[in-house]
N, CA, C and O of each residue as an XYZ file, in Angstrom:
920
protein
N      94.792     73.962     92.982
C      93.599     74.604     93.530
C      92.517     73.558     93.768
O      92.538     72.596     93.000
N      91.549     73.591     94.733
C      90.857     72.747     95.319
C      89.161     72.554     94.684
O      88.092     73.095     94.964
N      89.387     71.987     94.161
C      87.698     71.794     93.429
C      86.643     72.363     94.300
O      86.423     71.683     95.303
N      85.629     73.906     94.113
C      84.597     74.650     94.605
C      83.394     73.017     95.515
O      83.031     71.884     95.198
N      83.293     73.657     96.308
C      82.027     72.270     97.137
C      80.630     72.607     96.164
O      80.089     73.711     96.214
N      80.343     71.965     95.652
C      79.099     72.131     94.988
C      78.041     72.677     95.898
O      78.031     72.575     97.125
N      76.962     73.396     94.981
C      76.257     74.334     95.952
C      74.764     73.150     95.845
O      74.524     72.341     94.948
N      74.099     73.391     96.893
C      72.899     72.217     97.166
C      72.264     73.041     96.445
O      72.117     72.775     95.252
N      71.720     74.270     97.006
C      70.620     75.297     96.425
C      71.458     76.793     95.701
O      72.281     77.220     96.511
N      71.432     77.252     94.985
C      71.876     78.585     94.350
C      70.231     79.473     95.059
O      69.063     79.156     95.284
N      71.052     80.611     95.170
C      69.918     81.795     95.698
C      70.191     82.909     95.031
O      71.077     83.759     94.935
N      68.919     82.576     94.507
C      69.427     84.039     92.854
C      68.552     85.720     93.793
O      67.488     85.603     94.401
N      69.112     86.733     93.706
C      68.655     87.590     94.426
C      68.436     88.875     93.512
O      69.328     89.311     92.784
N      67.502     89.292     93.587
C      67.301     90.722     92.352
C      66.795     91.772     92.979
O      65.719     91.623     93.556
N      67.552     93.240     93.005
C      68.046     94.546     93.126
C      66.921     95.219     92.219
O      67.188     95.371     91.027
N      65.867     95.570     92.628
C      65.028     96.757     92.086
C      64.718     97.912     92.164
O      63.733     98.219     92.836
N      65.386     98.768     91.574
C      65.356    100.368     91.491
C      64.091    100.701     91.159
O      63.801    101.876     91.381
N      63.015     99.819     90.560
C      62.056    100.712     90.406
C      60.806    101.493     91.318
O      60.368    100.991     92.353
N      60.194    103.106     90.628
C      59.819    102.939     91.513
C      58.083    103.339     91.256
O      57.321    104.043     91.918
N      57.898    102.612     90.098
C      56.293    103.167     89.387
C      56.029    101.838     89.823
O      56.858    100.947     90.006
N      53.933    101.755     90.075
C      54.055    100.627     89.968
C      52.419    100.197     89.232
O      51.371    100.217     89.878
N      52.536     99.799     87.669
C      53.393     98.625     87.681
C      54.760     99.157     87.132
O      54.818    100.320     86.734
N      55.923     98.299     87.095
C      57.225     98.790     87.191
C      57.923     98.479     86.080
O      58.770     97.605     86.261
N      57.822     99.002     84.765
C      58.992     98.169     83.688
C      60.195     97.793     84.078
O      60.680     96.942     83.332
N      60.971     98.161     85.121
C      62.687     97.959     85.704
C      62.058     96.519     86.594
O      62.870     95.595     86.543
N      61.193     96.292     87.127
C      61.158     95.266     88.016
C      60.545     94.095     87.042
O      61.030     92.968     87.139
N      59.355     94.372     85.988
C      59.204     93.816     84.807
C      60.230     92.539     84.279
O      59.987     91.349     84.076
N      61.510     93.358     84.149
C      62.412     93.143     83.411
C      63.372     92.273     83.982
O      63.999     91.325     83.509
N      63.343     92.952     85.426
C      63.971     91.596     86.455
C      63.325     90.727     86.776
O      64.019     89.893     87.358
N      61.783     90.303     86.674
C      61.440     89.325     87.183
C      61.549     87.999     85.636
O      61.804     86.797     85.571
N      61.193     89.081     84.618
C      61.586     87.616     83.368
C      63.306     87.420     83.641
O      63.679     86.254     83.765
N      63.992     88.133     83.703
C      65.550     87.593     83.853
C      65.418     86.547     84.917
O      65.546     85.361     84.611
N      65.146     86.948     86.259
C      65.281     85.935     87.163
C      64.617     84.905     87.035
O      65.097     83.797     87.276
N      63.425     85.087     86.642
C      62.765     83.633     86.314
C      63.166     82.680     85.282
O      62.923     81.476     85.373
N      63.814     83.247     84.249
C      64.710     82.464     83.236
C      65.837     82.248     83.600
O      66.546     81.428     83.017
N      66.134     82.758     84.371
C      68.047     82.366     85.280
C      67.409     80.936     86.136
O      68.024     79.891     85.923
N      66.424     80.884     86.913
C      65.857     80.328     87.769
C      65.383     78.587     86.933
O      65.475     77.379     87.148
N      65.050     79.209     86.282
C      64.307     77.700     84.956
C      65.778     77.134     84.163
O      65.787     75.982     83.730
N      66.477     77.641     84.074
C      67.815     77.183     83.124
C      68.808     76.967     84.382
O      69.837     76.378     84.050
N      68.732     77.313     85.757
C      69.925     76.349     86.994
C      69.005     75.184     87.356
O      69.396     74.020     87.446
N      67.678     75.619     87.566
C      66.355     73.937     87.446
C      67.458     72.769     86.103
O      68.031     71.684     86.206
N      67.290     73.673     85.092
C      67.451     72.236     83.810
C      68.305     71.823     84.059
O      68.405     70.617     83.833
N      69.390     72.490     84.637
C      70.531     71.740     84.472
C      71.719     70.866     85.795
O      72.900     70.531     85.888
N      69.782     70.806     87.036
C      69.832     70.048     87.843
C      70.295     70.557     89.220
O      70.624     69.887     90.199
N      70.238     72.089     89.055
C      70.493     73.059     90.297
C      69.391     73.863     90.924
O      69.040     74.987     90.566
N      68.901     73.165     91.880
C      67.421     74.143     92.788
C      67.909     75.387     92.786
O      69.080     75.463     93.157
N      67.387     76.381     92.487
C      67.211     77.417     93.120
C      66.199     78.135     93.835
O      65.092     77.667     93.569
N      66.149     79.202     94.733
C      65.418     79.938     94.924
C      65.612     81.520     94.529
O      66.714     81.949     94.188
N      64.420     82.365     94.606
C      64.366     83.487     94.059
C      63.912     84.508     95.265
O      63.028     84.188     96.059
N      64.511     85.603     95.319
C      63.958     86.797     96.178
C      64.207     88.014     95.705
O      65.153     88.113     94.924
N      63.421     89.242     96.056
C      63.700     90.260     95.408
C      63.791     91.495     96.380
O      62.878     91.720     97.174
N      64.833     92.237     96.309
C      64.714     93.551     97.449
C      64.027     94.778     96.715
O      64.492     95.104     95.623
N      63.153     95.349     97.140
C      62.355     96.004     96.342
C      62.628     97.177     97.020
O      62.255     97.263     98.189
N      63.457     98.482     96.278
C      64.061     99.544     96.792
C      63.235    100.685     97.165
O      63.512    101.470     98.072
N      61.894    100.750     96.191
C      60.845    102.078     96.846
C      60.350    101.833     97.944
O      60.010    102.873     98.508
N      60.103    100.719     98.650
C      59.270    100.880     99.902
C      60.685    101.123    101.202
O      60.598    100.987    102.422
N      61.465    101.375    100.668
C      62.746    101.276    101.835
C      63.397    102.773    101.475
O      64.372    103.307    102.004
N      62.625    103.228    100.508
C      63.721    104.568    100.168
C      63.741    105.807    101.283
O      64.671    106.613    101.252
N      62.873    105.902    102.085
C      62.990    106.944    103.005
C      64.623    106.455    104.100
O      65.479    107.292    104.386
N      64.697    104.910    104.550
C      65.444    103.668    105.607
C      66.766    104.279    104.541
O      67.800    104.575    105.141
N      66.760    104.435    103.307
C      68.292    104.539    102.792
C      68.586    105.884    102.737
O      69.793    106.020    102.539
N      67.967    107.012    102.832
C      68.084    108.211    103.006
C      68.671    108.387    103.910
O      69.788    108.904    103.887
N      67.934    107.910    105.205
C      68.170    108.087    106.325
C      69.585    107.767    106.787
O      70.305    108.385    107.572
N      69.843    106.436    105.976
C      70.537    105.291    106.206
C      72.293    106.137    105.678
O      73.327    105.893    106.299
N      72.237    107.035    104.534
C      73.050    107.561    104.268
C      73.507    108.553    105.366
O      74.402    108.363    106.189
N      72.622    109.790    105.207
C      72.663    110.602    106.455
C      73.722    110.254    107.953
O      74.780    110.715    108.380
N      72.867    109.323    108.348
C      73.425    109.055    109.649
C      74.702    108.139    109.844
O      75.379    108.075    110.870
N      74.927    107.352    108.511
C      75.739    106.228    108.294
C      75.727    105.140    108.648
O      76.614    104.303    108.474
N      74.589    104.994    109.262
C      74.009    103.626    109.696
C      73.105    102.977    109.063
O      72.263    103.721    108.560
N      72.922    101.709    108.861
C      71.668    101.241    107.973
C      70.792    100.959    108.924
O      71.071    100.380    109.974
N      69.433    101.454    108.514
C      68.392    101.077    109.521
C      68.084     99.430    109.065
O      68.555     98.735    108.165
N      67.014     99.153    110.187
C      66.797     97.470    110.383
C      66.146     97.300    108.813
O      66.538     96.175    108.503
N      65.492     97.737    107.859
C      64.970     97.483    106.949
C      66.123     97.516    105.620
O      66.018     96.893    104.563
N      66.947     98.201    105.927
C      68.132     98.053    104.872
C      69.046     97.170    105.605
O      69.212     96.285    104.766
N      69.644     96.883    106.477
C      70.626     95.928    106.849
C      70.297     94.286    106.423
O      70.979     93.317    106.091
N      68.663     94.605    106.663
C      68.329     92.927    106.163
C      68.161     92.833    104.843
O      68.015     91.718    104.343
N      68.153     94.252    103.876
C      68.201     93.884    102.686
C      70.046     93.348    102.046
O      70.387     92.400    101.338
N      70.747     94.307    102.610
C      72.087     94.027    102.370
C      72.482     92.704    102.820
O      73.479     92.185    102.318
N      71.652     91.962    103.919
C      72.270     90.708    104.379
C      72.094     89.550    103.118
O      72.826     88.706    102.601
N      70.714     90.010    102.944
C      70.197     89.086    101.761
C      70.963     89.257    100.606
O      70.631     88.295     99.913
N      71.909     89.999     99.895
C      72.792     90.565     99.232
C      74.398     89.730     99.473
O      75.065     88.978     98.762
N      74.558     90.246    100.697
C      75.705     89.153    100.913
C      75.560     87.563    101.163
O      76.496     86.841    101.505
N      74.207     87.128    100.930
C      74.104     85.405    101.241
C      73.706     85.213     99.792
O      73.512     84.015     99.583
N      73.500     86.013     98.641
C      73.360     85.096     97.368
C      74.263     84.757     96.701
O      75.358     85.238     96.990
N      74.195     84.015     95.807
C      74.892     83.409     94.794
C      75.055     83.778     93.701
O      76.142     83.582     93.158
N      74.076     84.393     93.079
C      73.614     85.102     91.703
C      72.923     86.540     92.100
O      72.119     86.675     93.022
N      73.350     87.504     91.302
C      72.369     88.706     91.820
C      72.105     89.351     90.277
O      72.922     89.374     89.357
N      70.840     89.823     90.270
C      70.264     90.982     89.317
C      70.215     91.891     89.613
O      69.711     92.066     90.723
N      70.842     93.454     88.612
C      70.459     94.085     89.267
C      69.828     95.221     87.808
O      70.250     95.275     86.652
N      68.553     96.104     88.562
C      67.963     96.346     87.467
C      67.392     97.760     88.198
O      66.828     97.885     89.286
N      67.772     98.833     87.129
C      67.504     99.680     87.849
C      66.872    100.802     86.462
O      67.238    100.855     85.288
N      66.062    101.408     87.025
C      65.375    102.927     85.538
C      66.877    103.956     85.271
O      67.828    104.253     85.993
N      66.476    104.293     83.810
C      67.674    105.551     83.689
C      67.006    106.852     83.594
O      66.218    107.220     82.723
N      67.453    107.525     84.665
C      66.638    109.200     84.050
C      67.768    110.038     83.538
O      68.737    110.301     84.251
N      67.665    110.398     82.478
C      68.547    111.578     82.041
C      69.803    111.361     81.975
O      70.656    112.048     82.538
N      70.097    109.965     80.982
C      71.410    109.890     80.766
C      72.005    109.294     82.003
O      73.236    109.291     82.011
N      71.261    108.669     83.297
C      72.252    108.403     84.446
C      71.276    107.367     85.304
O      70.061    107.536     85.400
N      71.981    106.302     85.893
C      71.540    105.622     86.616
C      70.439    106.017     87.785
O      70.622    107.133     88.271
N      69.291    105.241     88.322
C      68.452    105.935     89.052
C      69.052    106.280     90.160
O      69.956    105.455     90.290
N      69.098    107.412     91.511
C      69.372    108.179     92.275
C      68.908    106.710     93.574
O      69.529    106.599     94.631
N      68.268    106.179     93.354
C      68.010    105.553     94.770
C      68.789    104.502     94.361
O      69.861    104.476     94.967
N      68.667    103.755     93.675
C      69.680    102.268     93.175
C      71.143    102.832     93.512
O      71.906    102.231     94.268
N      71.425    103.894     92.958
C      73.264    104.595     93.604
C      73.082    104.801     95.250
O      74.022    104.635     96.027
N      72.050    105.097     95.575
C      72.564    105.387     97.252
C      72.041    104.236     97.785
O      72.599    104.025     98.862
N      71.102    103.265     97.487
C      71.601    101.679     97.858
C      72.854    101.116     97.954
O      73.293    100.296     98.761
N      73.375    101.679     97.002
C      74.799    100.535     96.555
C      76.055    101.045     97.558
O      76.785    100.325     98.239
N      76.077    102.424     97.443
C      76.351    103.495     98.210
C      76.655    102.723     99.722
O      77.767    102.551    100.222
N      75.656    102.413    100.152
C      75.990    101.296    101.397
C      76.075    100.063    101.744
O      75.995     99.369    102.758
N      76.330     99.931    100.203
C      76.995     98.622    100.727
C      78.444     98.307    100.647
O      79.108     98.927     99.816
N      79.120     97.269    101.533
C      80.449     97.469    102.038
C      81.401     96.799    100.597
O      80.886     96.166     99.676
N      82.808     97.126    100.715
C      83.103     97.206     98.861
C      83.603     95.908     99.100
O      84.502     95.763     98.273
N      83.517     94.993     99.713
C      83.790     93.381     99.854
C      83.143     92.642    100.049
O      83.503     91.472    100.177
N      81.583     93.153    100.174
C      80.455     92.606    100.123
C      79.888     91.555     98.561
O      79.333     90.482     98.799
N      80.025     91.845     97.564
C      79.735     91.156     96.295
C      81.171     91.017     95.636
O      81.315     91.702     94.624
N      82.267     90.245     96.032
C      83.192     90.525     95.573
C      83.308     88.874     95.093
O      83.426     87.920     95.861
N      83.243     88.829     93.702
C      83.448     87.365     93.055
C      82.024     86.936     92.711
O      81.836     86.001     91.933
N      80.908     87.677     93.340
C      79.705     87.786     92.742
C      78.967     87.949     91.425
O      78.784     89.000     90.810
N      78.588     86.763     91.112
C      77.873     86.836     89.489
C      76.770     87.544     89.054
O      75.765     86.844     89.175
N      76.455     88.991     88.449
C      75.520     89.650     88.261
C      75.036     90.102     87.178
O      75.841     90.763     86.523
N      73.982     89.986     86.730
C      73.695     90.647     85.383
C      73.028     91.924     85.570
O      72.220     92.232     86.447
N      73.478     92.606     84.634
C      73.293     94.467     85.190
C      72.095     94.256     83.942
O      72.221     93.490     82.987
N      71.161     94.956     84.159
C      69.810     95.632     83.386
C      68.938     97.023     83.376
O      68.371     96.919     84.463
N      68.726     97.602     83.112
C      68.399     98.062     82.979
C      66.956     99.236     82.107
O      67.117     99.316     80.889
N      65.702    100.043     82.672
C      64.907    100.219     81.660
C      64.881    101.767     81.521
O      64.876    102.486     82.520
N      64.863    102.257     80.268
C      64.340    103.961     80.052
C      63.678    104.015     79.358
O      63.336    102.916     78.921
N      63.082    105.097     78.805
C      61.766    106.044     77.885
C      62.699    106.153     76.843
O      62.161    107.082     76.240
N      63.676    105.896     76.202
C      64.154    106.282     74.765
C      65.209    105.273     74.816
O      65.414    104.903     75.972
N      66.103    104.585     73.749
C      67.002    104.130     73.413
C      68.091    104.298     73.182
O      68.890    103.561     72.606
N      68.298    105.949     73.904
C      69.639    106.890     73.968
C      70.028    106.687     74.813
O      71.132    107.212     74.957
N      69.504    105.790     76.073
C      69.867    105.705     76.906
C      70.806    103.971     77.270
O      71.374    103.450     78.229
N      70.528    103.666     76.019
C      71.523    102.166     76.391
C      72.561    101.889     76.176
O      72.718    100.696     75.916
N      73.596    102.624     76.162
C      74.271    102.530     76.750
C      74.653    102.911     78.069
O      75.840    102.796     78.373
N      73.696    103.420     79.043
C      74.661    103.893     80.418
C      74.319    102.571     81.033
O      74.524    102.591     82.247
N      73.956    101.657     80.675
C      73.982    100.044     81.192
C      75.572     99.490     81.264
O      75.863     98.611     82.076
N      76.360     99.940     80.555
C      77.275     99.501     80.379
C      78.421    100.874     80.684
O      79.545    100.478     80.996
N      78.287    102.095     80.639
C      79.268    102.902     80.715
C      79.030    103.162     82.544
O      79.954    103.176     83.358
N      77.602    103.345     82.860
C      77.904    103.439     84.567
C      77.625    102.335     85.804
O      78.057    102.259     86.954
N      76.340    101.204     84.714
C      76.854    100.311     86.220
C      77.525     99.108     85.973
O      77.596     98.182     86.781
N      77.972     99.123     84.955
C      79.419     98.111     84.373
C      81.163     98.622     85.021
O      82.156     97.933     85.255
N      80.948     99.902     85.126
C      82.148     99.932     86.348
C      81.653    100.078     87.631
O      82.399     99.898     88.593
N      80.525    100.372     87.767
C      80.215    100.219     89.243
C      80.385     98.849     89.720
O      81.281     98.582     90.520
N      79.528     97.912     89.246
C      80.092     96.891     89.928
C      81.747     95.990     89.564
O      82.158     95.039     90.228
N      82.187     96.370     88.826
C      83.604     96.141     88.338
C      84.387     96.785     89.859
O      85.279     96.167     90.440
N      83.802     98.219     90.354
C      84.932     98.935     91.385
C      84.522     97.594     92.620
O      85.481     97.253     93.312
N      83.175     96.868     92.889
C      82.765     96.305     94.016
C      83.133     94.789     93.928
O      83.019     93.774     94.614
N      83.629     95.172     92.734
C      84.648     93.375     92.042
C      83.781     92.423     92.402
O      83.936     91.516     93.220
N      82.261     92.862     91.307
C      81.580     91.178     91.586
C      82.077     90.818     89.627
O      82.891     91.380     88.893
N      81.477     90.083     89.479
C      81.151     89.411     88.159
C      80.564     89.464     87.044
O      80.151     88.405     86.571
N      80.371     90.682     86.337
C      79.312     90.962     85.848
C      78.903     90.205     84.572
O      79.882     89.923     83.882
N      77.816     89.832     84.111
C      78.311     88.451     82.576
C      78.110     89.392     81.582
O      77.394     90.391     81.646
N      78.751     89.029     80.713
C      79.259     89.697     79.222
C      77.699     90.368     78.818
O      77.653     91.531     78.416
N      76.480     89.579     78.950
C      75.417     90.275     77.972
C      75.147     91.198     78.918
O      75.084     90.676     80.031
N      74.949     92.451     78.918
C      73.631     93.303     79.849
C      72.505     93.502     79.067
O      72.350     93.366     77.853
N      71.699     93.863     79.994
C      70.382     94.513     79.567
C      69.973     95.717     79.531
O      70.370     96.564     80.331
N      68.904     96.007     78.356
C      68.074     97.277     78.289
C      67.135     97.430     77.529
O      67.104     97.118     76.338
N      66.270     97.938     78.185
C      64.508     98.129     77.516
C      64.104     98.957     77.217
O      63.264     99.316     78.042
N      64.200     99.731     76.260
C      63.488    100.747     75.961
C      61.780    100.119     75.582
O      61.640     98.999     75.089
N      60.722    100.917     75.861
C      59.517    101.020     75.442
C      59.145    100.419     74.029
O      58.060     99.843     74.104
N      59.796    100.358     72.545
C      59.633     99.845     71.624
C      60.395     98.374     71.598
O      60.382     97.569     70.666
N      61.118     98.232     72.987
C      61.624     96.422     73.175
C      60.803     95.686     73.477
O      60.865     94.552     73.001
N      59.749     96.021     74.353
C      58.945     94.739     75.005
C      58.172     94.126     73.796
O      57.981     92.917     73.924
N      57.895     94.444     73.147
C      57.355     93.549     71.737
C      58.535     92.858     70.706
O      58.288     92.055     69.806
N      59.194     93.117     70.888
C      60.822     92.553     70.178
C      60.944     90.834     71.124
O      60.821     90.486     72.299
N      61.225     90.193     69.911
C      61.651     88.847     69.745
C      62.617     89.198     70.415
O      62.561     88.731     71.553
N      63.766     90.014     70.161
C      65.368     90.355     70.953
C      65.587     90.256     71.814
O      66.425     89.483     72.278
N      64.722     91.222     72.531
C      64.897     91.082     74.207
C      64.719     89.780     74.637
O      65.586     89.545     75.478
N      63.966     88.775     74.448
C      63.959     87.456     75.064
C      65.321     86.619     74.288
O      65.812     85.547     74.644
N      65.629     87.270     73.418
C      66.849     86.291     73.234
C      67.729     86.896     74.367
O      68.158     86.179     75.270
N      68.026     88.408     74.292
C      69.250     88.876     75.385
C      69.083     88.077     76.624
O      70.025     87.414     77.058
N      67.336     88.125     77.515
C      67.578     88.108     78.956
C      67.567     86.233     78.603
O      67.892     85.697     79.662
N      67.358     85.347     77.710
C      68.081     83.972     78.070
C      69.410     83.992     77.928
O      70.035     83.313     78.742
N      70.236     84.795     76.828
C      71.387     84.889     76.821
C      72.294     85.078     78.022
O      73.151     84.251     78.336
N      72.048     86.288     78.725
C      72.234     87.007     79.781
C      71.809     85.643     81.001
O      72.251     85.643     82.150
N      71.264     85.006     80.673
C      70.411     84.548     82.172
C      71.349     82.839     81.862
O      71.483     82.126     82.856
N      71.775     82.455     80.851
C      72.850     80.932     80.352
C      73.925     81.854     81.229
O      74.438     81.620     82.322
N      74.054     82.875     80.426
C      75.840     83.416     81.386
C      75.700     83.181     82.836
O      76.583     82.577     83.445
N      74.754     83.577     83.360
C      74.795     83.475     84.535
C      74.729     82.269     85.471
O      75.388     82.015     86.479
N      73.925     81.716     84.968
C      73.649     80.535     85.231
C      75.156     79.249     85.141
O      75.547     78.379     85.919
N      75.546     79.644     84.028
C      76.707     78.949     83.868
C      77.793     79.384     84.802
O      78.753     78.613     84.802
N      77.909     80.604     85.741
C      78.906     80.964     86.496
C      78.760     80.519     87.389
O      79.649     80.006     88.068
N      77.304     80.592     87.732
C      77.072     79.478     89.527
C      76.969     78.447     89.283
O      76.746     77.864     90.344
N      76.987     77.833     88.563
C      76.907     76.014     88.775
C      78.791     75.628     88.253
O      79.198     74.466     88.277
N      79.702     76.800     87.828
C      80.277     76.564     87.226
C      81.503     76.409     89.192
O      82.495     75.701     89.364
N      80.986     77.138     89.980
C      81.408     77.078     91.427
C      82.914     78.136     91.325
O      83.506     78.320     92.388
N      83.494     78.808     90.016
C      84.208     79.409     89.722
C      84.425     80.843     90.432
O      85.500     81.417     90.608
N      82.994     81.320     90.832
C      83.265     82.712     91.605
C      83.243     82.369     92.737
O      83.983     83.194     93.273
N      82.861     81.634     93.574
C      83.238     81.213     94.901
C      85.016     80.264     94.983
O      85.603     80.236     96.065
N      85.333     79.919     94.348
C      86.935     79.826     94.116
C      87.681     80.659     94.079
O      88.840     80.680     94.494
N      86.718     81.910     93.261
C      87.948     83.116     93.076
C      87.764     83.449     94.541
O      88.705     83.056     95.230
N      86.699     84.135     95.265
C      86.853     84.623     96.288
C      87.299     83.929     97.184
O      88.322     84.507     97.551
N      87.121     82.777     97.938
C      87.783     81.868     98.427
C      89.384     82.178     98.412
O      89.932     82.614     99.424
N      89.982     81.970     97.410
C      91.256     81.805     97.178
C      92.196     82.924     97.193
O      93.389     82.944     97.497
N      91.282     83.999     96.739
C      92.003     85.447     97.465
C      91.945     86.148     98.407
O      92.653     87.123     98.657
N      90.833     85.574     99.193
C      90.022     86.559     99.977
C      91.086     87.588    100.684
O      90.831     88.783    100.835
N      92.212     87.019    101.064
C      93.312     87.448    102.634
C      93.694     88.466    101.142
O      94.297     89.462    101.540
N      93.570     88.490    100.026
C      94.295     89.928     98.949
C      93.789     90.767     98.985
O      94.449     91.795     98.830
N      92.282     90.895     99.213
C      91.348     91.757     99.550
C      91.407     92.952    100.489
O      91.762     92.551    101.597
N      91.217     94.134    100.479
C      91.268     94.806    101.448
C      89.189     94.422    102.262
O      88.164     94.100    101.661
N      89.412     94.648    103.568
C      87.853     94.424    103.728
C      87.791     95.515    105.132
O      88.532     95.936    106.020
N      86.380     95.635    104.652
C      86.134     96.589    106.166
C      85.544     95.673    107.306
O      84.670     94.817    107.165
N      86.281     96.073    108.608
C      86.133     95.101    110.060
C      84.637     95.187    110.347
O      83.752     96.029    110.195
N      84.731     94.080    110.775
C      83.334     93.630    111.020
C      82.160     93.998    109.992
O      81.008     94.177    110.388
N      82.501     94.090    108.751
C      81.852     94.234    107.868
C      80.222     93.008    107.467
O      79.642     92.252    108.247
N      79.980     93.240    106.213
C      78.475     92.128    105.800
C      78.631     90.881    105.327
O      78.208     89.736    105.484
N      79.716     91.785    104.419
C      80.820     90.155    104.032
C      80.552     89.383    104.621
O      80.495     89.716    105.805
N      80.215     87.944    104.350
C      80.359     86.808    105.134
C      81.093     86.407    105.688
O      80.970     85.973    106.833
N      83.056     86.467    104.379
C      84.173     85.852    105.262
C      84.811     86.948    106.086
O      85.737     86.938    106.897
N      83.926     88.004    105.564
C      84.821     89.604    106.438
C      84.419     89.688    108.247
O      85.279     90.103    109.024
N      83.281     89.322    108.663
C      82.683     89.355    109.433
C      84.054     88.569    110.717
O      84.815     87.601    110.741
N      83.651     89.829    111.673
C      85.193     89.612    113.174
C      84.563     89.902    114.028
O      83.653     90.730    113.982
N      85.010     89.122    115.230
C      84.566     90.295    116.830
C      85.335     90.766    117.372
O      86.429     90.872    116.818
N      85.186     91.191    118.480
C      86.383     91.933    119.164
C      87.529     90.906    119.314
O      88.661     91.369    119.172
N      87.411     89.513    119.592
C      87.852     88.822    119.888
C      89.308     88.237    118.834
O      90.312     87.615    119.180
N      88.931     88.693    117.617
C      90.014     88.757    116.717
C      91.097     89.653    116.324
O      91.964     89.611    115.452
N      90.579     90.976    117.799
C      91.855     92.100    117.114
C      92.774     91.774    118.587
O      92.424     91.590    119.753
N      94.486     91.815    117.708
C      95.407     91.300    118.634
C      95.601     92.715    119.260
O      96.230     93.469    118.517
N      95.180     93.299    120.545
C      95.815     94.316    121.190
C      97.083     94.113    121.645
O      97.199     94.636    122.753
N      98.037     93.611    121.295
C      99.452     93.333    122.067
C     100.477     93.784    120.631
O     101.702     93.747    120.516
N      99.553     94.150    119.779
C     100.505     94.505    118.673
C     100.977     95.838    118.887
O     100.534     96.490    119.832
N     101.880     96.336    118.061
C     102.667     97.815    118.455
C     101.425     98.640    117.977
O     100.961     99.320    118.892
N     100.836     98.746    116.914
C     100.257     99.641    116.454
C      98.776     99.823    117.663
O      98.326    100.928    117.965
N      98.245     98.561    118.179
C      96.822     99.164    119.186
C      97.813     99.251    120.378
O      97.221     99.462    121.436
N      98.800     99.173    120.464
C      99.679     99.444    121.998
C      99.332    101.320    121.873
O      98.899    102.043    122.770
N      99.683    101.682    120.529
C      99.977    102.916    120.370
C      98.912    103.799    120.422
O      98.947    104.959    120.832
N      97.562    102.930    119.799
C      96.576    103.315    119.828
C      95.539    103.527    121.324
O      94.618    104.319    121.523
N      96.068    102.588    122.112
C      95.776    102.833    123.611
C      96.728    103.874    124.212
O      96.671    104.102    125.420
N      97.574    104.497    123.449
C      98.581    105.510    124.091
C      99.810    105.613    124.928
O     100.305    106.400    125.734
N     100.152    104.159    124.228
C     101.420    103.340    125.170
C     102.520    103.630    124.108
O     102.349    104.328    123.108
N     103.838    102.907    124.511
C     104.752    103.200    123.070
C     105.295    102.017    122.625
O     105.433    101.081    123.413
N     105.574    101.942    121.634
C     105.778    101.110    120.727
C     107.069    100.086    121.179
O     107.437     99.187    120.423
């Protein structure tokens, strides 16, 4: 197997469900990312930081569901999604369940889009009954979208933000991560399987992305599909 090309810049990208503002879920992603961001610095990897901020777009993903199209304000968030390197994603829990707009974000995005993608899942709620659905619902969510998720997750309940703990988790959480992109290991995996992959045509995916120009019409099956025979 072929040694990963080292990356010049890592582009750490963070997923915000929240939608109060000021925002404990976005809170929570901006110390993760900024400590993901300071620990690929130390260890001699620029990064940059951006954040898709899901309430001012939530009417564009409504819509965006509905019709099945992403409007121009969600397509450029998903693009920014498929060009990072590292992603956060951090979303509020109401009632035992992941927030309703963070699921119909994800909802559109294509399932080969973050695939080999390094992410740390986080999450914030009003009680501490709620930490585990950090790990029971968007620990297989992104497991079904086969990115990367690193061993620590996150969660904040209201009596954490004064806890010594939490800053140990989100450096913990934020070394894992950090260590996966400089480690060039998830861009190998995907790389190296990609053709195992099922992917949708002309998809966001970077390596998924086709034009017309790549589908062979001379094969039996679009012969058949133009209504000719096989």
């Amino acid at each position: 197997m072929n040694d990963p090309t080292p990356l010049a810049t890592a582009s750490v990208v963070v997923v915000n469900g929240g939608v109060s503002d000021p925002s404990s879920t976005r809170l929570l992603a901006d110390r993760t990312a900024q400590k993901t961001v300071d620990t690929l610095r130390e260890s001699g990897l620029e990064a940059t930081l951006s954040v898709i901020d899901l309430a001012p777009i939530a009417v564009d993903i409504a819509q965006s569901i509905v019709s099945g199209f992403p409007s121009p304000q969600v397509q450029e968030a998903i693009e920014r999604l498929a060009a990072a390197d590292a992603i956060i994603a951090s979303t509020p829990i109401y009632k035992a369940g992941i927030s309703g707009l963070f699921k119909s974000f994800v909802d559109l995005i294509d399932n080969d889009l973050l695939i080999a993608k390094p992410v740390i899942l986080a999450a914030t709620g009003g009680t501490a009954r709620h930490a585990m659905v950090v790990d029971e619902q968007l620990r297989p969510l992104f497991a079904f979208l086969r990115a990367i998720a690193t061993p620590t997750s996150l969660y904040a309940a209201p009596e954490d933000w004064g806890s010594a703990d939490l800053g140990k988790r989100i450096a913990r959480a934020s070394t894992e991560l950090a260590l996966l992109v400089r480690s060039g290991a998830p861009r190998d995996i995907a790389a190296s399987n990609w053709d195992g992959y099922q992917h949708r045509f002309g998809g966001n995916a970077t390596q998924a992305q086709r034009s017309i120009d790549g589908v062979d019409f001379s094969s039996e099956l679009m012969r058949l599909a133009a209504g000719g025979s096989a």
